[in-house]
N, C-alpha and C positions, 0 to 999 in steps of 0.2 A: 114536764114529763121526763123523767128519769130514762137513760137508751143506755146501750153499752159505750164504756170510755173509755178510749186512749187518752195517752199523756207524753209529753213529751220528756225524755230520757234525759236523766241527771248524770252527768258524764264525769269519769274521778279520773284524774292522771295518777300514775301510780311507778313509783321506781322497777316494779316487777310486771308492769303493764305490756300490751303488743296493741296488733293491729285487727285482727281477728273480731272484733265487736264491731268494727266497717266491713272489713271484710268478707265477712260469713252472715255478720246480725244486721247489716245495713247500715249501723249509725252514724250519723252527720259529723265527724269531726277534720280536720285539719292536721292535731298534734300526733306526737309521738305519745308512747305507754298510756295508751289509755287503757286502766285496768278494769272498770267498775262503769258499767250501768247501772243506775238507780232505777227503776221501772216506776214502784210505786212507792210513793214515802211520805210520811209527814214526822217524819226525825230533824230534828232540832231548825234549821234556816233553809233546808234541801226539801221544801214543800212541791208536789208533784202539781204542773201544770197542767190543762186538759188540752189536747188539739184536735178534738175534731167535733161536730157539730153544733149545738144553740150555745152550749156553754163553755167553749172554746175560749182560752184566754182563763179561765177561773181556775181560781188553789182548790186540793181537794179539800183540804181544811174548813174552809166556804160553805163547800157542799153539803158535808158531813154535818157542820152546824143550821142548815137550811134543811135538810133533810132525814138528816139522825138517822134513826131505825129505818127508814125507808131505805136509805141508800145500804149501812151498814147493816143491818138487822135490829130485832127490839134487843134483844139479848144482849148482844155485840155493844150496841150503842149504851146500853146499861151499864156493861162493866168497865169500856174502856172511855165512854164519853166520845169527847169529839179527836181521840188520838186516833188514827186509825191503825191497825193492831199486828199487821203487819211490813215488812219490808222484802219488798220484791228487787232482785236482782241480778241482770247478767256479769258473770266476772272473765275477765280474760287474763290468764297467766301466762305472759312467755316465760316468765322466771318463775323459781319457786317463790310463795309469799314466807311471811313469817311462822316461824313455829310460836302458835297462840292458844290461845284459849279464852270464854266467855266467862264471867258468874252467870250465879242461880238469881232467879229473883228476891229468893230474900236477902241476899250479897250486897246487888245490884242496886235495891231500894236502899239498903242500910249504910254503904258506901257512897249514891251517885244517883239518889232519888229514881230511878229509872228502872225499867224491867229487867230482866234477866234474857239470856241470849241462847236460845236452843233453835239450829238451825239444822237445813238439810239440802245437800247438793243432788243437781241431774247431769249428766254428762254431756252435754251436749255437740261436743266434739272431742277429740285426744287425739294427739301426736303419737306413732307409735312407741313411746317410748316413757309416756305419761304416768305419773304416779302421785297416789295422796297418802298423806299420813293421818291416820288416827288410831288415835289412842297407842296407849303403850302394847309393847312385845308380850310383857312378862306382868305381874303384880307387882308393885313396886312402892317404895316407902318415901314421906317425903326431904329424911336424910341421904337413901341412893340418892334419889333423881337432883337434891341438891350437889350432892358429891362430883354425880355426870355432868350438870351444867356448868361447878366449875372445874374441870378440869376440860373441858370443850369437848366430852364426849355423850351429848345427851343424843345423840342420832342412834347409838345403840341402844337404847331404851325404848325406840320410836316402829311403831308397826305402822309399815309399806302396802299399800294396795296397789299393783297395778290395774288401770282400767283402760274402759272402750267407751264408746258411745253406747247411751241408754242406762249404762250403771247408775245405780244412787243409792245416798248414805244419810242416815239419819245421825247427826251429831249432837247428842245431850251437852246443856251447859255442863264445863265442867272436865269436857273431851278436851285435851291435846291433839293439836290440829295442821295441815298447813295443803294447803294446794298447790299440787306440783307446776312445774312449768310443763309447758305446750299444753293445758285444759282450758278447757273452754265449759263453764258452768252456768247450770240457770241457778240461783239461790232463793231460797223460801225460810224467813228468818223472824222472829219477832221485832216488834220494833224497837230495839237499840242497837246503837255503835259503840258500844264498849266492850274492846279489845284489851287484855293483855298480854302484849306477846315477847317471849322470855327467852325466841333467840332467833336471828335474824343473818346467818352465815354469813357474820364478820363481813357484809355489806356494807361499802360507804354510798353514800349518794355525790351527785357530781360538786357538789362542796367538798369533798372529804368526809365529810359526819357520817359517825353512823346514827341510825334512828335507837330512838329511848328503848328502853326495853321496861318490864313490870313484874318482874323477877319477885319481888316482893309478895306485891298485891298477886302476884298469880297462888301462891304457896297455899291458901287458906282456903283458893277457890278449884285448884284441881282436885278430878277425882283418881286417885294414884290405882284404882285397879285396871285389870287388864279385860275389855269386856266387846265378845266380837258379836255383838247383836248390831252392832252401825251397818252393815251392808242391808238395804231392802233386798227380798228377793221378790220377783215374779217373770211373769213370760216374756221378755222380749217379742215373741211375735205373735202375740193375740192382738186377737183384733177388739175392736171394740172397749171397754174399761175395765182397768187393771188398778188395784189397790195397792197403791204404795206404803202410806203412813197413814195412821189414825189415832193421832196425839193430844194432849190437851191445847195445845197451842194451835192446831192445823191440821186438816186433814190434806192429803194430797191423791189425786189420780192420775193414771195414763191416760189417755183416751188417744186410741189409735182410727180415725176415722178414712171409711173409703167409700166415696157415696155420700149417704146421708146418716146421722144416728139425730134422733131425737133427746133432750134431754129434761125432765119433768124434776122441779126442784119446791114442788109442794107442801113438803113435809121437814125444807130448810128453811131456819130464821137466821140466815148468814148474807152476807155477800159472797159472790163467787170470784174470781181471778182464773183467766185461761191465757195463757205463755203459749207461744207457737215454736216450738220448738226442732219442727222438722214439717217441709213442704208449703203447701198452702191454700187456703179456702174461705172461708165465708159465716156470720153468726146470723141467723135470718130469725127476727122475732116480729111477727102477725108481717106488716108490709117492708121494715125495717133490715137492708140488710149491711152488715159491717166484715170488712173484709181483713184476714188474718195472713198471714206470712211469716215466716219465720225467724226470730228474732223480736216480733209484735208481742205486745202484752194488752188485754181488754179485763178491762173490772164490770162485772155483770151487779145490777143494784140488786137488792135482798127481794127487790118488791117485782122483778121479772123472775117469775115462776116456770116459763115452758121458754126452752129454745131449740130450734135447728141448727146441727152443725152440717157443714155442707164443703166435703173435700173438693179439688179441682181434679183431675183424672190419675194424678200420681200420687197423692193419698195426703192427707196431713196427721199430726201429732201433737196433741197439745199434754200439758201440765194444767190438772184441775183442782185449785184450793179453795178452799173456805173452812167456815171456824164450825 
């Protein structure tokens, strides 16, 4: 019988990594820079383990093959098989990351067998001082933007967003990108790890080296205009569900809960994903109940149709995806 599932967190040490994912999200590590939780994954050898109840200990891979459509949906399970179709994850920046960018699926497939990379960040903490880049200033060609990278000044090409907590950005493959230092993000991505990133602030790692860049392979896969639809917008302080994105890859929600909200998903042939993202409380289904905090990630099965969320007195906030 299919319940809601946690997993145990796939932990990435990172040169531009902090502490903030034990600190603020709870997670179990020991090291320094630890940049990236993996939440949920079945990208390439970083398969998501379950931790808690009967099938505790099992890859979700397993599951998905033992249960298909059940678990993912019929749909879901038809197009992507037994991959499962997204990648969930928390990132912690003390430093800025790379100035990067994804391809498009048919890139991706034509270059690297693989999907294509359209992703979308939630704020989930900021330093006051915090800022991301996407996308360019201006419209631009791909002779400037060559000309700026080599002469080391493509940061003037680059539009700044300062942000807060609760901001979020939808990034189409294709966007020039990079998350500043002091953010703390939830990521909702498809599933690949194909990065090319084309400039990296003359950063050596404690070798001396600097990391590779993709200068090349990026040229064919950016989109050179200048296009400010990345910001979602909606209410920060409504209560109850809030519409962020509704993409072909994912859809995503706020759900601001205080008390109880019930939530009836009869009429989805998806799985669902709930990220706790602020506070914390409880998923209660018929006698079943699984408790959420912030920083927790639960995969709800396509074949659980009605749930209770259920805040503790000082409210919770989750992130609600599916396909």
């Amino acid at each position: 019988m299919l319940y809601p599932l946690k997993f145990h967190p796939i932990l990435k040490e990172k040169i531009w990594g902090g502490d903030k994912l034990k600190t603020i999200l709870n997670k179990p590590f020991s090291e320094e820079n630890m940049g990236e939780s993996w939440e949920i994954s079945t990208v390439g050898e970083d398969i998501s383990i379950v931790s808690n109840g009967e099938f505790s200990g099992k890859q979700l891979d397993e599951l998905i093959k033992e249960y298909e459509g059940e678990l993912l949906g019929e749909k879901v399970h038809q197009e992507f098989g037994d991959q499962f179709p997204l990648l969930i994850k928390f990132i912690d920046a003390k430093e800025d990351l790379s100035v990067q960018l994804h391809p498009d699926d048919a890139l991706a497939k034509a270059r690297h067998d693989s999907f294509g990379k359209t992703e979308m960040w939630y704020v989930v903490q900021a330093d006051a001082d915090a800022n991301l880049i996407v996308g360019f200033n201006k419209e631009t060609s791909q002779e400037e933007y060559q000309r700026h990278l080599k002469e080391d000044k493509i940061t003037a090409l680059l539009n700044y967003e300062n942000i807060s907590k609760g901001d979020s950005y939808f990034i189409k493959a294709g966007t020039i990108h990079a998350i500043g230092g002091g953010s703390l993000i939830a990521e909702i991505q498809q599933t690949s790890d194909i990065t090319y990133r084309v400039y990296d602030w003359d950063r050596k790692d404690d070798q001396g080296n600097e990391r590779a860049l993709h200068t090349d392979l990026a040229l064919e896969a950016l989109d050179y205009r200048a296009d400010d639809s990345f910001k979602l917008v909606y209410d920060k302080n409504k209560k109850g569900i809030s519409s962020l994105i509704a993409s072909t890859y994912f859809t995503t929600n706020v759900i601001e809960v205080n008390g109880s909200l019930d939530r009836d998903y009869k009429d989805l042939d998806s799985f669902k994903i709930l990220m706790c993202v602020e506070g914390r409380g409880s998923i209660k289904i018929n006698d079943n109940t699984t408790t959420m905090s912030l920083g927790e990630t639960v995969l709800i099965p396509s074949v659980i149709k009605n749930l209770s969320l259920e805040s503790d007195t000082k409210g919770m906030k989750l992130l609600e995806v599916y396909i």
